[in-house]
C-alpha positions, 0 to 999 in steps of 0.5 A: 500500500502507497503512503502519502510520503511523511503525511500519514499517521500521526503530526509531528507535534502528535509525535513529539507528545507521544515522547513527552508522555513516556518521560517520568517525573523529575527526569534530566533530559537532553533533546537533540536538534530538529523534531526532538525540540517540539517535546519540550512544548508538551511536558504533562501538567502536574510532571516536573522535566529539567531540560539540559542543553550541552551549550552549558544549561540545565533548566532550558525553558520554552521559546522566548516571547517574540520581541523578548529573544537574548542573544546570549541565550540559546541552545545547542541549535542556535535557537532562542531558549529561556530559562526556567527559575533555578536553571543554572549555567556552566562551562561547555566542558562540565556539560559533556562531564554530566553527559560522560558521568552519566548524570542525565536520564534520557535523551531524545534524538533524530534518525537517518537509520534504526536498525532492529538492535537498536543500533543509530545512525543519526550524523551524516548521510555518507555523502559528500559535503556531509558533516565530517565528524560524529561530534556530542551525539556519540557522547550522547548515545555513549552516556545517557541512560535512556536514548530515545528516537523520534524520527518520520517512519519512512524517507522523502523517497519512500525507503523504511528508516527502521531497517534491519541493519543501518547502512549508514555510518553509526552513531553508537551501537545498540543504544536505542531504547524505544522510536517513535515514528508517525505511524508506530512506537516501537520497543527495542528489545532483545528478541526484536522491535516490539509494537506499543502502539500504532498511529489511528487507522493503521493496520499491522500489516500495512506497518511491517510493509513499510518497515524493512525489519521485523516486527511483532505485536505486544500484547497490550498494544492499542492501535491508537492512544 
């Protein structure tokens, strides 16, 4: 069955809070440039998440009110942040320790490719011209306890991006704890990628068809939240 590209199945906003809705309470969470920044738009009311950014800030707020940017406060993107009450500011070195010393919870990050280990390929397409060195994603991958992904299920040309094994260069292996697409969100176990639950008005054999790897249905799975 032909998919209408990146338009089917859940938004990215819808994305983006089906993440925010699987981060406990009280957690230190780095989000990775691109789609992973929408999470922090949808933190549970009542559930307290301190964002980290490895420019050198722990208590990352929302985008700043247009008008109101300061151009010294920004995150690892470039783009505009404000700080919550309590955020504090330090040395780009002593965020890389908290992220090496293993001192944040999880970490949300984009995808080229996730192969069904749980192995990443998020840094360069392979290309030439393409970003020449892997830079904090490995550190990220390497000292996070939690690795989440949130990346659309299939490319602009229609090719799967959960796959059996990645093709393109690796960002760490087997790393990946759970992948959240438009269509599915899957659970990286040892015995494979397990469903948890599917986008509206999708069927599981119209999801393993545009999934190169296999796939199998936990028994509490829901089609949609």
């Amino acid at each position: 069955m032909e998919l209408d590209k990146n338009k089917a199945g859940w938004s990215k906003e819808q994305m983006a809070q089906n993440v925010a809705l699987d981060i406990p309470d009280g957690s230190y969470v780095n989000l990775g440039i691109g789609m992973p920044e929408l999470v922090a738009g949808f933190v549970p009311e009542g559930r307290e998440v301190i964002y980290h950014t490895e420019n050198g800030l722990l208590g990352m707020g929302p985008e700043p009110e247009e008008g109101k940017e300061d151009p010294e406060l920004i995150n690892a993107g470039k783009k505009y942040v404000t700080a919550i009450q309590g955020a504090c500011y330090f040395h780009h070195a002593d965020s890389f320790t908290m992220i090496r010393g293993r001192h944040i919870d999880v970490c949300v990050l984009g995808a080229y490719e996730v192969s069904e280990r749980g192995d990443l390929a998020n840094w360069s397409t392979g290309k030439p011209g393409a970003v020449p060195a892997v830079g904090g994603a490995m550190d990220l991958v390497a000292g996070v306890r939690n690795i989440f992904v949130i990346t659309k299920h299939i490319t602009k040309q229609g090719k799967p991006k959960i796959v059996q094994n990645c093709q393109l260069p690796l960002t760490g292996k087997g790393v990946v704890k759970r992948i959240y697409t438009n269509l599915a969100i899957l659970e990286v176990t040892q015995e494979g990628l397990v469903v948890n639950k599917m986008a509206p008005g999708l069927g599981f054999d119209e999801l393993q068809e545009h999934t190169d790897a296999p796939l199998t249905m936990a028994s509490s799975s829901k089609k949609s939240r």
